[in-house]
C-alpha positions as CSV (number, residue, x, y, z in Angstrom):
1,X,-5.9,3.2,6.8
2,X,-7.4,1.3,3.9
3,X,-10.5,4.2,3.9
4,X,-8.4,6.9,3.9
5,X,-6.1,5.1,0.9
6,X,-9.7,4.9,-0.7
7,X,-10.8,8.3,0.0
8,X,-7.3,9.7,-1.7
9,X,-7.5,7.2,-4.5
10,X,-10.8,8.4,-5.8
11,X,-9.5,12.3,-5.5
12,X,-6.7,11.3,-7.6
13,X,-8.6,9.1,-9.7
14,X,-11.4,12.1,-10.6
15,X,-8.7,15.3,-10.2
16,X,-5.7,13.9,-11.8
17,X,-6.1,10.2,-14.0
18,X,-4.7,11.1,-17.1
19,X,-1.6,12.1,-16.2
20,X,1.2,10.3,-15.3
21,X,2.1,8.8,-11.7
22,X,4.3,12.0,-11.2
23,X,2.0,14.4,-11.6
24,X,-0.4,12.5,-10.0
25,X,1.6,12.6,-6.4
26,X,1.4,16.1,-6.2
27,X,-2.1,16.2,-6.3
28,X,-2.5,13.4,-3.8
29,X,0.3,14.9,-1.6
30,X,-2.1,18.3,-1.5
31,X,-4.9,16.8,0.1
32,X,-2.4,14.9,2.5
33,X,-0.9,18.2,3.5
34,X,-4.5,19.5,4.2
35,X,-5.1,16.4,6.3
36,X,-2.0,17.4,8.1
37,X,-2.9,21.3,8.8
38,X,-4.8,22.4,11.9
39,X,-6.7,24.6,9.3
40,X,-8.8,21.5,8.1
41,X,-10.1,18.6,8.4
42,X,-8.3,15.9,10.2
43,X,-8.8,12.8,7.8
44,X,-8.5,12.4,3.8
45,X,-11.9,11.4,3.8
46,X,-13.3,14.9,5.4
47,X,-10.7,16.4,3.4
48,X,-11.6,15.1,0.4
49,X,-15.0,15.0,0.6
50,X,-15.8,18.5,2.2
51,X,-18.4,20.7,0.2
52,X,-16.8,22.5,-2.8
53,X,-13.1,21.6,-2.1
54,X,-12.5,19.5,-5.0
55,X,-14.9,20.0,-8.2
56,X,-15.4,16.5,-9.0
57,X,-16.7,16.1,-5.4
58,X,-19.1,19.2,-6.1
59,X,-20.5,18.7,-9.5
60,X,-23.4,16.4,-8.6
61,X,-22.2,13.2,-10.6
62,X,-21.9,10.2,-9.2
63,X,-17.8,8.9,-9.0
64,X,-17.7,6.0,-11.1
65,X,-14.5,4.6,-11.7
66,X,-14.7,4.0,-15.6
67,X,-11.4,3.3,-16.3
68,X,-9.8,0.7,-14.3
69,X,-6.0,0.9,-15.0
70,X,-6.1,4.5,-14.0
71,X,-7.9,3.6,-10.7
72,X,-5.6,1.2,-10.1
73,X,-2.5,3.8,-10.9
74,X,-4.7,6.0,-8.2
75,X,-4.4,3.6,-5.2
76,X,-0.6,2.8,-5.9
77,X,0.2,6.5,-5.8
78,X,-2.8,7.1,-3.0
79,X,-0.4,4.4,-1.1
80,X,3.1,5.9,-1.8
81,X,1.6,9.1,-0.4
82,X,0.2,7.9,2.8
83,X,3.1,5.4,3.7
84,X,5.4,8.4,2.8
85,X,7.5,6.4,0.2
86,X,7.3,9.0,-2.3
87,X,8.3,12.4,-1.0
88,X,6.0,16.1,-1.2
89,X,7.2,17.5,-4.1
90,X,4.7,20.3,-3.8
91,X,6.5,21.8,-0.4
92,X,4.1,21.4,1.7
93,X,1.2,23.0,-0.9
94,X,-2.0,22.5,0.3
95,X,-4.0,24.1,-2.7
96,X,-3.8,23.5,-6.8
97,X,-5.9,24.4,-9.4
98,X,-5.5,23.4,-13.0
99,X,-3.2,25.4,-15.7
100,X,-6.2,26.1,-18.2
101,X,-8.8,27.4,-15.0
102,X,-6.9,30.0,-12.8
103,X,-9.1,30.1,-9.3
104,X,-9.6,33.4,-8.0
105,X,-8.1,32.5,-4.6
106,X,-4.7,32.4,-6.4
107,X,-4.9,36.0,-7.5
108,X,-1.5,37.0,-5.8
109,X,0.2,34.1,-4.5
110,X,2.9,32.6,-5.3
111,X,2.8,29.2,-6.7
112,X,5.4,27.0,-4.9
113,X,4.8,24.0,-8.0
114,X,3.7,23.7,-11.9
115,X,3.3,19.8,-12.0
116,X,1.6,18.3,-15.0
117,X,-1.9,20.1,-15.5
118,X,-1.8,21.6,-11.8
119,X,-0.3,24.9,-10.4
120,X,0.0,24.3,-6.3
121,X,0.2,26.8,-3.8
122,X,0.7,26.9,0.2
123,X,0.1,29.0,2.8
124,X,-3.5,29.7,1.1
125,X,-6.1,30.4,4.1
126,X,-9.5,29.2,3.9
């Protein structure tokens, strides 16, 4: 358990730090759902560090964890996620992208979620 709380921490960490601890679950709670669909990978870790799924992943930078009180806000929501003490507010969304960078998978779909800087979506295909 403690890789896959690290694996989602560091997704968090690079896809959502600057926002609060509400906004932050969603985005956690997406990659869980992923991790839960017979469409992907099994694990957070393969979820979250497949090719291309998650830009931060993608961009060739290493992840370094600059800021420490917002990594630390990353494995406490990472953990309310994974032991299921917060609850998916993003009915069962497996897909986000942010407000200000539509993604051209979204074209269409409804989003089920506006949370923060994120717009999540389910039911999205890969």
């Amino acid at each position: 358990m403690l890789e896959q709380l690290l694996c989602l921490a560091e997704m968090v960490y690079f896809e959502a730090r600057s926002e609060d601890v509400v906004d932050q679950i969603p985005v956690a709670y997406s990659a869980k759902n992923r991790a839960e669909h017979s469409s992907y990978p099994n694990t957070l870790c393969e979820v979250v560090h497949k090719p291309y799924a998650y830009s931060y992943y993608s961009d060739g930078k290493p992840e370094t964890f600059n800021n420490k009180e917002a990594y630390g806000m990353s494995l406490y929501v990472s953990f309310l996620v994974i032991t299921n003490i917060a609850s998916d507010p993003t009915e069962g969304s497996t897909h986000y992208h942010h407000v200000h960078q539509p993604a051209w998978w979204a074209i269409g779909k409804k989003p089920t979620r506006i949370a923060g800087f994120h717009v999540f979506y389910n039911n999205i295909e890969k």
